[in-house]
TORMAR-991666 format. One record per residue: x negated, y negated, z negated of N, C-alpha, C in turn. Coordinates in steps of 0.1 Angstrom, whole numbers. Layout:
# residues N
@n_x = X; n_y = Y; n_z = Z; ca_x = X; ca_y = Y; ca_z = Z; c_x = X; c_y = Y; c_z = Z .
...
# end
This chain:
# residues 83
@n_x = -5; n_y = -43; n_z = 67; ca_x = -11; ca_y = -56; ca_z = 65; c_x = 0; c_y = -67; c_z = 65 .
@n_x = 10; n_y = -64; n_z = 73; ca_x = 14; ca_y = -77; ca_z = 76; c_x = 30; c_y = -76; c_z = 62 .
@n_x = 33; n_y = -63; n_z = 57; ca_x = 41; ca_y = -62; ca_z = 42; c_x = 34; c_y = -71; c_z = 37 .
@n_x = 19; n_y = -69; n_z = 31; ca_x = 12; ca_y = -78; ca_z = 21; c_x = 10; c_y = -89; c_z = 24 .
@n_x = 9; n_y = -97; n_z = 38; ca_x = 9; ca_y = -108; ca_z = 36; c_x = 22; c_y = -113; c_z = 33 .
@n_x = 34; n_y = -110; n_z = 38; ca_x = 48; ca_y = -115; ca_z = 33; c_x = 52; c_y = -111; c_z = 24 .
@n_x = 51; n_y = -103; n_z = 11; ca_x = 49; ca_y = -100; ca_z = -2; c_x = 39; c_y = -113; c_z = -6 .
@n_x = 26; n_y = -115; n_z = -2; ca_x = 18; ca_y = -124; ca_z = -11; c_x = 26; c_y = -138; c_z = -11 .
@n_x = 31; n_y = -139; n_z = 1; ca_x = 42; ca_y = -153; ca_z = 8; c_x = 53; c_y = -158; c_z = 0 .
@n_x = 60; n_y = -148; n_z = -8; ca_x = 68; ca_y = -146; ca_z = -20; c_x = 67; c_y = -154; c_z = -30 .
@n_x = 78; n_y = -161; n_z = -35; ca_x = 77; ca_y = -168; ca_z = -47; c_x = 71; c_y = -162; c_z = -64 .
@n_x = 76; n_y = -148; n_z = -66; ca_x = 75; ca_y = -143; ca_z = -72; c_x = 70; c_y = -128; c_z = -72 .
@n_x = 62; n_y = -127; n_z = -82; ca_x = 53; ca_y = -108; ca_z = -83; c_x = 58; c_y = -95; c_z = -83 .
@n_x = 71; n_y = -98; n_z = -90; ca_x = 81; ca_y = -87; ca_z = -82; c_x = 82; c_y = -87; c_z = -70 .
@n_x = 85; n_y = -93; n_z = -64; ca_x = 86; ca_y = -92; ca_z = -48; c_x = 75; c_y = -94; c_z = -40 .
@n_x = 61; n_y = -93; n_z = -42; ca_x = 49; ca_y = -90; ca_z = -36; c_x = 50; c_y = -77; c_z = -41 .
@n_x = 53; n_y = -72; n_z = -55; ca_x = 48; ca_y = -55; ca_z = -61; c_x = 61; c_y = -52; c_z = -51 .
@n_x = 74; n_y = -53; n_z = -49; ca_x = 80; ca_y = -45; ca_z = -39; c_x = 73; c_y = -45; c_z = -22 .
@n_x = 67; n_y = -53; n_z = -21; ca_x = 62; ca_y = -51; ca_z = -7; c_x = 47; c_y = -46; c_z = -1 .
@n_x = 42; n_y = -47; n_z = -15; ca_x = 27; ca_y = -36; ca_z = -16; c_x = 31; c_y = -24; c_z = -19 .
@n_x = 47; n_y = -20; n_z = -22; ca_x = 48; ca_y = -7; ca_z = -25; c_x = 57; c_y = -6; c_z = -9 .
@n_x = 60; n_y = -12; n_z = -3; ca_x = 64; ca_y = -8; ca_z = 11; c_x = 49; c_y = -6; c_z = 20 .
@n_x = 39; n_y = -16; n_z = 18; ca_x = 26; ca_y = -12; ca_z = 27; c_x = 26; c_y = 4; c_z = 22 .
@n_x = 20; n_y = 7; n_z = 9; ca_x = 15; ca_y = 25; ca_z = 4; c_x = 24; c_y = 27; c_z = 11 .
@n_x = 40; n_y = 31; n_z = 12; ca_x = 45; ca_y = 36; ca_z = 18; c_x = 43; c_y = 38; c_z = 31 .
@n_x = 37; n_y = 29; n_z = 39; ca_x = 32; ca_y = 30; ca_z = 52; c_x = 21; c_y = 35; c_z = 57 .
@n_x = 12; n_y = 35; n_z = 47; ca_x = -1; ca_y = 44; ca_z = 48; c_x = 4; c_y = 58; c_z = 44 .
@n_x = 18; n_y = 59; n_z = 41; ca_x = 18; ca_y = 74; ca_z = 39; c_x = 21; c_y = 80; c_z = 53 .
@n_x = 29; n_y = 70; n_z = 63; ca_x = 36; ca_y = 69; ca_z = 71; c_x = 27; c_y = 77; c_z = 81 .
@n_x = 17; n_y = 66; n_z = 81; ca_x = 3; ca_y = 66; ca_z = 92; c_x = -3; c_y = 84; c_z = 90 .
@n_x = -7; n_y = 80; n_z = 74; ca_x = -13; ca_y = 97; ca_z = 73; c_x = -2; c_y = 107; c_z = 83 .
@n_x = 10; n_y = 108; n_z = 77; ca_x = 17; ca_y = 117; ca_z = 85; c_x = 13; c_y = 117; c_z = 100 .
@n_x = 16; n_y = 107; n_z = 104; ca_x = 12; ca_y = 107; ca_z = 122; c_x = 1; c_y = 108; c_z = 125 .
@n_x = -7; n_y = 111; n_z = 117; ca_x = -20; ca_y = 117; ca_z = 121; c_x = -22; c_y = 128; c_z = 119 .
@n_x = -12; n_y = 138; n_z = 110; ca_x = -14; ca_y = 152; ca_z = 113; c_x = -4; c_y = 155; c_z = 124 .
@n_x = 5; n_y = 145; n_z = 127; ca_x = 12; ca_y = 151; ca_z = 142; c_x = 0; c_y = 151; c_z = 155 .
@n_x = -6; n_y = 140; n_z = 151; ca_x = -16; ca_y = 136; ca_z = 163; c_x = -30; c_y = 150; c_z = 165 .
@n_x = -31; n_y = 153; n_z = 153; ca_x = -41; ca_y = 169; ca_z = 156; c_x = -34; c_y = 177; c_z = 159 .
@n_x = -17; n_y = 177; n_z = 151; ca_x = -12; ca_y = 189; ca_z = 156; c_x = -10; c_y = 194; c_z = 176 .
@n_x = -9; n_y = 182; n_z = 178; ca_x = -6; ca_y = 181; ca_z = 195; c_x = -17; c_y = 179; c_z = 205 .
@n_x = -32; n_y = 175; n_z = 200; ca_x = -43; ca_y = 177; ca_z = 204; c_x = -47; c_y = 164; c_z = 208 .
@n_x = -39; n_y = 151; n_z = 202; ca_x = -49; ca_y = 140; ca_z = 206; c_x = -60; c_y = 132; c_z = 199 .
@n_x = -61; n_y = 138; n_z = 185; ca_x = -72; ca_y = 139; ca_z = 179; c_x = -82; c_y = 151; c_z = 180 .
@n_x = -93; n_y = 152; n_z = 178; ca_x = -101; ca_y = 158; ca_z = 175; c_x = -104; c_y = 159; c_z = 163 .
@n_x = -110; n_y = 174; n_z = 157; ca_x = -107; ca_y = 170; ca_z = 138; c_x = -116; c_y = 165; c_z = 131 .
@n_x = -125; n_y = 157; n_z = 136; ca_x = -135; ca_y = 151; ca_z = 135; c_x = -128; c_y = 133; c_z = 131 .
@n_x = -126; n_y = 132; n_z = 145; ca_x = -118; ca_y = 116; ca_z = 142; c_x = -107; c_y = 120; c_z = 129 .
@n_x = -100; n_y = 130; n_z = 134; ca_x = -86; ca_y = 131; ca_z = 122; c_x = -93; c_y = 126; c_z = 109 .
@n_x = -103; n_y = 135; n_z = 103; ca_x = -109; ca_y = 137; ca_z = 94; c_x = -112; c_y = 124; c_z = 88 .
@n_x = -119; n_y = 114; n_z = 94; ca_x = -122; ca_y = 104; ca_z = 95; c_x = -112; c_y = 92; c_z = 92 .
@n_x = -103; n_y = 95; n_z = 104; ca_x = -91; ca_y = 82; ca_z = 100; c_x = -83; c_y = 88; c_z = 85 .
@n_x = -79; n_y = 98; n_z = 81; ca_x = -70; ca_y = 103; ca_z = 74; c_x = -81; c_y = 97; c_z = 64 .
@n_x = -93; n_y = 100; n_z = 62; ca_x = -102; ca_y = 94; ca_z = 50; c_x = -98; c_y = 80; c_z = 44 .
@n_x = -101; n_y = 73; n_z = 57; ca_x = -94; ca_y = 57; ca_z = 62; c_x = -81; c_y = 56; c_z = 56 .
@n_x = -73; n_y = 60; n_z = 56; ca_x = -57; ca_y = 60; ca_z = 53; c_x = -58; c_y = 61; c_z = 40 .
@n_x = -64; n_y = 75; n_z = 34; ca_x = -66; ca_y = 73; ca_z = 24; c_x = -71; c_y = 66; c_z = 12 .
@n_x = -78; n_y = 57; n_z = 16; ca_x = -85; ca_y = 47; ca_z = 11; c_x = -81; c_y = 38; c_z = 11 .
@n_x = -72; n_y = 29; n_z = 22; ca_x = -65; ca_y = 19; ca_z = 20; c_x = -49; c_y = 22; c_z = 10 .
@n_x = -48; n_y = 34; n_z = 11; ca_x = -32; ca_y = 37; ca_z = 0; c_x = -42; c_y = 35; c_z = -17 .
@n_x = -51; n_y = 40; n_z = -17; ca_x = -59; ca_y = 37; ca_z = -30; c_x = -59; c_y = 27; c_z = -32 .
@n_x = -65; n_y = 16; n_z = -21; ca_x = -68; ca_y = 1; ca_z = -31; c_x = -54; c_y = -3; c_z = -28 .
@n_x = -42; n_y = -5; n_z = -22; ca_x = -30; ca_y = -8; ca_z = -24; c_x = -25; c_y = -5; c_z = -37 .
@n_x = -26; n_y = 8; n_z = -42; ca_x = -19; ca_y = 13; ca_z = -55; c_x = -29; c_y = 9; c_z = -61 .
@n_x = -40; n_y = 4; n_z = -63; ca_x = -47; ca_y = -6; ca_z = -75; c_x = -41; c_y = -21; c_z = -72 .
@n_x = -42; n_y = -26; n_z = -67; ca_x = -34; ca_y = -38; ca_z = -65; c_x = -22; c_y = -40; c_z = -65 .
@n_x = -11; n_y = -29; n_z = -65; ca_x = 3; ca_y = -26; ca_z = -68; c_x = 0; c_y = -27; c_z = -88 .
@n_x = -6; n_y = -18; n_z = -89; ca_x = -9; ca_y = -22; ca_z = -110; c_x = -14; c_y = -29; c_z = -115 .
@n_x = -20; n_y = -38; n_z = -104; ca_x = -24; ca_y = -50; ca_z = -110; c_x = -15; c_y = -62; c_z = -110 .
@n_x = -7; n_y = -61; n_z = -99; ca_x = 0; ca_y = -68; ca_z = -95; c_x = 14; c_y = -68; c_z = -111 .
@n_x = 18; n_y = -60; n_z = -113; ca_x = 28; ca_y = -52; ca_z = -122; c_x = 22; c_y = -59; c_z = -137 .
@n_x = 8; n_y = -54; n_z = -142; ca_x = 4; ca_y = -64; ca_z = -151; c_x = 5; c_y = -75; c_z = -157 .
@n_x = 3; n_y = -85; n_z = -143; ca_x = 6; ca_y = -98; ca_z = -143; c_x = 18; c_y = -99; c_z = -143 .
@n_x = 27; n_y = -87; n_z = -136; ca_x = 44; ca_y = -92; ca_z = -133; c_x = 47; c_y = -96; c_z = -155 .
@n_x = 43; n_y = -85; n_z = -153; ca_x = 47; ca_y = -77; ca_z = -171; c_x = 46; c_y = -90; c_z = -181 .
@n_x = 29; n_y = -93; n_z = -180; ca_x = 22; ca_y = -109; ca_z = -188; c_x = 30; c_y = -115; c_z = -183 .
@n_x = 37; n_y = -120; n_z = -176; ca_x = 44; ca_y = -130; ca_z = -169; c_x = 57; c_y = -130; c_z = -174 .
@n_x = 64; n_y = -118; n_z = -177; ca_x = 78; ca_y = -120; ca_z = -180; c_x = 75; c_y = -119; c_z = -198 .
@n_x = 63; n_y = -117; n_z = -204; ca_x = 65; ca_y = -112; ca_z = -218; c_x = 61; c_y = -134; c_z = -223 .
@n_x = 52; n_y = -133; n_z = -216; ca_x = 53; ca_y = -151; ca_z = -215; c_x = 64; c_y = -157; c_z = -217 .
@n_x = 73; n_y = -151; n_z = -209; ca_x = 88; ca_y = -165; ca_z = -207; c_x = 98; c_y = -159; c_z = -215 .
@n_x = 97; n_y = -148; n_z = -214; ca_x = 105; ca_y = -145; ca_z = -231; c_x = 100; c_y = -150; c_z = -247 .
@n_x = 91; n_y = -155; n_z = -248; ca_x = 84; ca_y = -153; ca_z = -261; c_x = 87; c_y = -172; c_z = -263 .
@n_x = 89; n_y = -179; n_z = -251; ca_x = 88; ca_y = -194; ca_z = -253; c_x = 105; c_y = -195; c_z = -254 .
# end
């Protein structure tokens, strides 16, 4: 959460798409530590199941808003070249 808000804080869309691609990166992070956390017995695979779903879901809408983001970077530079 807190990559995207300082990515959104950014002057420019490149540098929000580099910092929504640092959050995905971090929900990969999280997933990981959550198969350490069943592996060692502080989850139950119920919760795991559950959060990892969670994880997985928030890396989804990040990488849609990472391509959307890139879109606009794209429209945005094909704009300032064309003028």
């Amino acid at each position: 959460m807190s990559n995207i808000a300082e990515g959104f804080e950014r002057s420019y869309l490149g540098e929000f798409h580099q910092f929504l691609s640092i959050a995905k990166s971090s929900c990969a992070e999280v997933r990981s530590q959550l198969y350490v956390a069943l592996d060692v017995g502080y989850l139950e695979q119920v919760k795991f199941d559950q959060l990892l779903n969670q994880a997985e879901e928030v890396g989804k809408i990040i990488g849609g808003l990472r391509i959307s983001v890139s879109k606009q970077k794209d429209q945005q530079n094909s704009a300032t070249t064309t003028k």
